[in-house]
mmCIF file of the C-alpha atoms, coordinates in Angstrom:
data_MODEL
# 
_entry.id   MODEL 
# 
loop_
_atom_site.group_PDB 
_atom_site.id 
_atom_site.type_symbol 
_atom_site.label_atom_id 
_atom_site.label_alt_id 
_atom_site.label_comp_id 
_atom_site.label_asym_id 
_atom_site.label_entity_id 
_atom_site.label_seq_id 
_atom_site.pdbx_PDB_ins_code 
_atom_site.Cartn_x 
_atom_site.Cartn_y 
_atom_site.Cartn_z 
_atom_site.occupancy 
_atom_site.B_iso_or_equiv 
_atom_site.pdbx_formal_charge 
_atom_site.auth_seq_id 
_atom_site.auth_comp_id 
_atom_site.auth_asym_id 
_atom_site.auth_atom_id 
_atom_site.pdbx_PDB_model_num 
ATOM 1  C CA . UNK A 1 1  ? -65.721  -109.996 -147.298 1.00 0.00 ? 1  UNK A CA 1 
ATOM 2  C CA . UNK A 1 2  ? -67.151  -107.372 -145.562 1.00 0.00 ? 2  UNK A CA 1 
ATOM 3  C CA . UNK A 1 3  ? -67.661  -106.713 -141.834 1.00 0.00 ? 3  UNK A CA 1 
ATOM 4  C CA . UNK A 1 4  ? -71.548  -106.935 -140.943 1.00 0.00 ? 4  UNK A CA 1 
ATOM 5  C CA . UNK A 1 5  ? -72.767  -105.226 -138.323 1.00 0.00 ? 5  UNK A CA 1 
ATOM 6  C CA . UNK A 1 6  ? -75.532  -106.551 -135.737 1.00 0.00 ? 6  UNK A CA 1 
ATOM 7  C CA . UNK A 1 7  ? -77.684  -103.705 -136.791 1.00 0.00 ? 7  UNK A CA 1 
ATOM 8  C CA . UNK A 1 8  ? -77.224  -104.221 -140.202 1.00 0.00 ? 8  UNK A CA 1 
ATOM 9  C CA . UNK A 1 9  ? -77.897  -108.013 -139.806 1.00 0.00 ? 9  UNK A CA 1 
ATOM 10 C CA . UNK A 1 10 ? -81.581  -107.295 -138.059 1.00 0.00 ? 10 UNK A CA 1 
ATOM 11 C CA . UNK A 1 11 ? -82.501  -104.533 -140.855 1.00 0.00 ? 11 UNK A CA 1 
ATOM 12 C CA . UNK A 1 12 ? -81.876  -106.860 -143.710 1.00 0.00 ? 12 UNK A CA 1 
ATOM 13 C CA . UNK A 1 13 ? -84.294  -109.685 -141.855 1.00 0.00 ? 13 UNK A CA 1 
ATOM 14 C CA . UNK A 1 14 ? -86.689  -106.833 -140.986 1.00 0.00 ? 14 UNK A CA 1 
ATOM 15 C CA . UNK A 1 15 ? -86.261  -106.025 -144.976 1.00 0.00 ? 15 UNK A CA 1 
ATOM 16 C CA . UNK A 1 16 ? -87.027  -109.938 -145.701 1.00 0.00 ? 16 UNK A CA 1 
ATOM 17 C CA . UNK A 1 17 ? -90.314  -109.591 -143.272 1.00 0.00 ? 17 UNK A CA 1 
ATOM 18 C CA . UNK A 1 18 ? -91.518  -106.469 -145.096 1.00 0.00 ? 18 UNK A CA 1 
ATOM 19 C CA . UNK A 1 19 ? -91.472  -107.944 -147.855 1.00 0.00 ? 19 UNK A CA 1 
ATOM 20 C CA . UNK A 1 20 ? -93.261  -111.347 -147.395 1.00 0.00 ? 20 UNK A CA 1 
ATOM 21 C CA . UNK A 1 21 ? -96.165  -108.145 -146.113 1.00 0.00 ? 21 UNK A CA 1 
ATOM 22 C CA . UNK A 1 22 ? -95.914  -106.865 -149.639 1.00 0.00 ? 22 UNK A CA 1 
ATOM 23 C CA . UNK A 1 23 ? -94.132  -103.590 -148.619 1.00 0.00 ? 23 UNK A CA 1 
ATOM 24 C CA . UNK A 1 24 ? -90.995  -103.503 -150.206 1.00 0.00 ? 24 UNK A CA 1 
ATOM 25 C CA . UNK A 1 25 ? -91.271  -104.910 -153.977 1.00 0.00 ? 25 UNK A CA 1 
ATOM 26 C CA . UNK A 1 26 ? -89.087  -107.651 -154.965 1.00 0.00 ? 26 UNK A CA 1 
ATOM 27 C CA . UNK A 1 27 ? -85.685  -107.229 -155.981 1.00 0.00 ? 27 UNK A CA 1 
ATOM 28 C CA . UNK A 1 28 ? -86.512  -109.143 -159.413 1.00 0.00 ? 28 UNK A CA 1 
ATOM 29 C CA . UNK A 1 29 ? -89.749  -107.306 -159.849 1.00 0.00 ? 29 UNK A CA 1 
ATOM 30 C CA . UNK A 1 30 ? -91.523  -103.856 -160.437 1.00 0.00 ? 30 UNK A CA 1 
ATOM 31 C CA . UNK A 1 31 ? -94.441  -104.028 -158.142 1.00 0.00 ? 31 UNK A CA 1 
ATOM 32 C CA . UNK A 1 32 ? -94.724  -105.177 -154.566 1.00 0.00 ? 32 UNK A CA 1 
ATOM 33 C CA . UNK A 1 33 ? -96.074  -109.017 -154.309 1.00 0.00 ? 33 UNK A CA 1 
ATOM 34 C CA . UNK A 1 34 ? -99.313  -110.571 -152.580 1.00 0.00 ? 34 UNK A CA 1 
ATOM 35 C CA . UNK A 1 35 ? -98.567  -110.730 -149.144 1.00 0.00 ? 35 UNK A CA 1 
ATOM 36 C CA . UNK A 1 36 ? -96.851  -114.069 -148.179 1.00 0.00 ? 36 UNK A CA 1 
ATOM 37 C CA . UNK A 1 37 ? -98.039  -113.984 -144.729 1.00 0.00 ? 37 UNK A CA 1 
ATOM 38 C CA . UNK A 1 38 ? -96.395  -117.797 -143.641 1.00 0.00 ? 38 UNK A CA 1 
ATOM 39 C CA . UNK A 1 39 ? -93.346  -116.163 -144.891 1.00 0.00 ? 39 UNK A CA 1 
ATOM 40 C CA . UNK A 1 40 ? -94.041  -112.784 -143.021 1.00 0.00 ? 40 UNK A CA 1 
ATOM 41 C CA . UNK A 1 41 ? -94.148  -115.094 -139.527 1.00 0.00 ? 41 UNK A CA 1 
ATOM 42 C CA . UNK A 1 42 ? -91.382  -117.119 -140.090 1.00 0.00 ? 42 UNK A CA 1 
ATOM 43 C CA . UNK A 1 43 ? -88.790  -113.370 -140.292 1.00 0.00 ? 43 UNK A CA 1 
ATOM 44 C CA . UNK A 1 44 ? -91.096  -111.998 -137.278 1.00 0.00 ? 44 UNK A CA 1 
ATOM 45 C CA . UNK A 1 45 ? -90.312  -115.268 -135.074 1.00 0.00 ? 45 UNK A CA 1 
ATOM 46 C CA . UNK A 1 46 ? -86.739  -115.480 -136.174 1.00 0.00 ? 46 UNK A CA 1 
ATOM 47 C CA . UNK A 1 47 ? -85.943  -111.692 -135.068 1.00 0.00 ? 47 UNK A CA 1 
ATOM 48 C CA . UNK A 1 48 ? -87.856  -113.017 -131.868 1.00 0.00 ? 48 UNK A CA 1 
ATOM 49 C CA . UNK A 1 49 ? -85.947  -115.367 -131.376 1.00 0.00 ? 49 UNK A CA 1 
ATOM 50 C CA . UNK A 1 50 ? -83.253  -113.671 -131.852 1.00 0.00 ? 50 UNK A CA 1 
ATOM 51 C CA . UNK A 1 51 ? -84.227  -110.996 -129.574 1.00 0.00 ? 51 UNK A CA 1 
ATOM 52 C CA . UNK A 1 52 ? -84.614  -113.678 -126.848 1.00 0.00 ? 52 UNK A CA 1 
ATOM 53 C CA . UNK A 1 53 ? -80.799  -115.169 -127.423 1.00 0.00 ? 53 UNK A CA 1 
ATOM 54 C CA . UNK A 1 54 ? -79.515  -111.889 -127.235 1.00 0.00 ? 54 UNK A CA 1 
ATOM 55 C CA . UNK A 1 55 ? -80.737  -110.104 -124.409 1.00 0.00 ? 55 UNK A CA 1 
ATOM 56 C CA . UNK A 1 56 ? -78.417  -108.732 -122.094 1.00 0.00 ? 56 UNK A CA 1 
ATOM 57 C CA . UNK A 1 57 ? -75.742  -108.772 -124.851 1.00 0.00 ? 57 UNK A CA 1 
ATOM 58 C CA . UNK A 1 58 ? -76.173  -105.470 -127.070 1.00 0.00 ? 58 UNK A CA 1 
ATOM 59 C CA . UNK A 1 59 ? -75.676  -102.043 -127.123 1.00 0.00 ? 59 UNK A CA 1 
ATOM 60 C CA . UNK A 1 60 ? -78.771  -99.987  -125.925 1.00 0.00 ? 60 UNK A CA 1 
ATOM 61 C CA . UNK A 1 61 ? -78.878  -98.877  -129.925 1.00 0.00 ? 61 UNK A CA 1 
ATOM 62 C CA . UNK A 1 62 ? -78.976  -102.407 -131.134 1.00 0.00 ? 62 UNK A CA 1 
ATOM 63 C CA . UNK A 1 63 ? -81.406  -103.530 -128.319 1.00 0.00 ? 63 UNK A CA 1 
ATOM 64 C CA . UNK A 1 64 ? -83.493  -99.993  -129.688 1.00 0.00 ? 64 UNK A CA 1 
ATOM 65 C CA . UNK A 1 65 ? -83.240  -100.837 -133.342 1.00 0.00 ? 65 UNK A CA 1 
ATOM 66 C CA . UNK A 1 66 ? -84.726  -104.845 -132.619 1.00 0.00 ? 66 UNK A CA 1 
ATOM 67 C CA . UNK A 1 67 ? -87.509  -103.827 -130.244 1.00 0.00 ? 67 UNK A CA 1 
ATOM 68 C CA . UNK A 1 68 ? -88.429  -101.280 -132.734 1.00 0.00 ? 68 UNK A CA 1 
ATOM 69 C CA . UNK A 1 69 ? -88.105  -103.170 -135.795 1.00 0.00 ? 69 UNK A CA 1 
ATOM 70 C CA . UNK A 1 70 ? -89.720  -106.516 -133.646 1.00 0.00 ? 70 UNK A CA 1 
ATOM 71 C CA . UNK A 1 71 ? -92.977  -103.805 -132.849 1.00 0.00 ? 71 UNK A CA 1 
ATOM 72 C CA . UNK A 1 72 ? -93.383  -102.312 -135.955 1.00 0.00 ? 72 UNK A CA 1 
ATOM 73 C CA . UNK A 1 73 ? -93.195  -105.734 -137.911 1.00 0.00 ? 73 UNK A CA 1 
ATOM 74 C CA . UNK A 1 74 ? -95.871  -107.606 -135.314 1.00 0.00 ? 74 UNK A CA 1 
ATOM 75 C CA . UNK A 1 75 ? -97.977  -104.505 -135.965 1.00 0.00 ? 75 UNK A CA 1 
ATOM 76 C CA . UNK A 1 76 ? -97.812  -104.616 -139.572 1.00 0.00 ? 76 UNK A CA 1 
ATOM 77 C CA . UNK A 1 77 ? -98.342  -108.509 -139.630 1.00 0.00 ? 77 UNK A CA 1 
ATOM 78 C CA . UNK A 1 78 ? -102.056 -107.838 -137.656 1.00 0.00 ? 78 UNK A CA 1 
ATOM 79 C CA . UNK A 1 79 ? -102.821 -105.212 -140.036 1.00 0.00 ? 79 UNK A CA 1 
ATOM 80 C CA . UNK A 1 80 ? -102.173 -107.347 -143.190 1.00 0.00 ? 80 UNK A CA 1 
ATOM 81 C CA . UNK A 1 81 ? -103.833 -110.337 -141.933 1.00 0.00 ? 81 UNK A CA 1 
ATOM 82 C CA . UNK A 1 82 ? -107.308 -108.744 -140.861 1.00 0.00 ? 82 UNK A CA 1 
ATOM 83 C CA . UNK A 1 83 ? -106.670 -108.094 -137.385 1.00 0.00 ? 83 UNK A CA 1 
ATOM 84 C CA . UNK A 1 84 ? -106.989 -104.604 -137.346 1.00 0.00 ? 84 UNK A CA 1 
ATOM 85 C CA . UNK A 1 85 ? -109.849 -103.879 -139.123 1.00 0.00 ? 85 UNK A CA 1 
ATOM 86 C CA . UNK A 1 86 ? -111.129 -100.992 -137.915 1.00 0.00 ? 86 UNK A CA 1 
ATOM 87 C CA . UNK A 1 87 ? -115.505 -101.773 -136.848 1.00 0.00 ? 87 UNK A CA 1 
ATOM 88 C CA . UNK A 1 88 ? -115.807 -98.299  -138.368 1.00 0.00 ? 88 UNK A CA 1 
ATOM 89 C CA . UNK A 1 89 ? -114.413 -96.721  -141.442 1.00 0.00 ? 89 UNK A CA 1 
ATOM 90 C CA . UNK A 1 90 ? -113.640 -93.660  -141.382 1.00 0.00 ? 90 UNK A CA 1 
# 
């Protein structure tokens, strides 16, 4: 068994997340699916959660790597579910 590190551990949920967006394509297929955006949630609240349990408990590089991942994911989740429509197209 391999050693796992904490980084390592919030990358492969972050991977998880991106895909239920439809960014990464499945492991078992060619293309990237529909966006499974119950599925997309359910990653974003566990790193959150996760983030909470944690605090006060990491390096300042794993603390980086799960704000940054936690931002970029809640970001992307707006942006595939309509929220971020811009009123004007460019």
């Amino acid at each position: 068994m391999s050693d796992i590190s904490f980084t390592a551990f919030v990358i492969s949920l972050a991977s998880s997340a991106a895909m239920h967006l439809g960014d990464l394509p499945d492991p078992e297929g060619a293309q990237a699916p529909e966006p499974n955006l119950e599925g997309a949630q359910q990653m974003i609240d566990i790193l959150a959660l996760l983030d909470e349990k944690t605090r006060g408990n990491l390096s300042a590089e794993e603390r980086q790597v799960l704000e940054q991942v936690l931002y970029e994911l809640r970001l992307r989740f707006v942006e595939v579910s309509g929220g971020g429509k811009r009123i004007i197209e460019p």
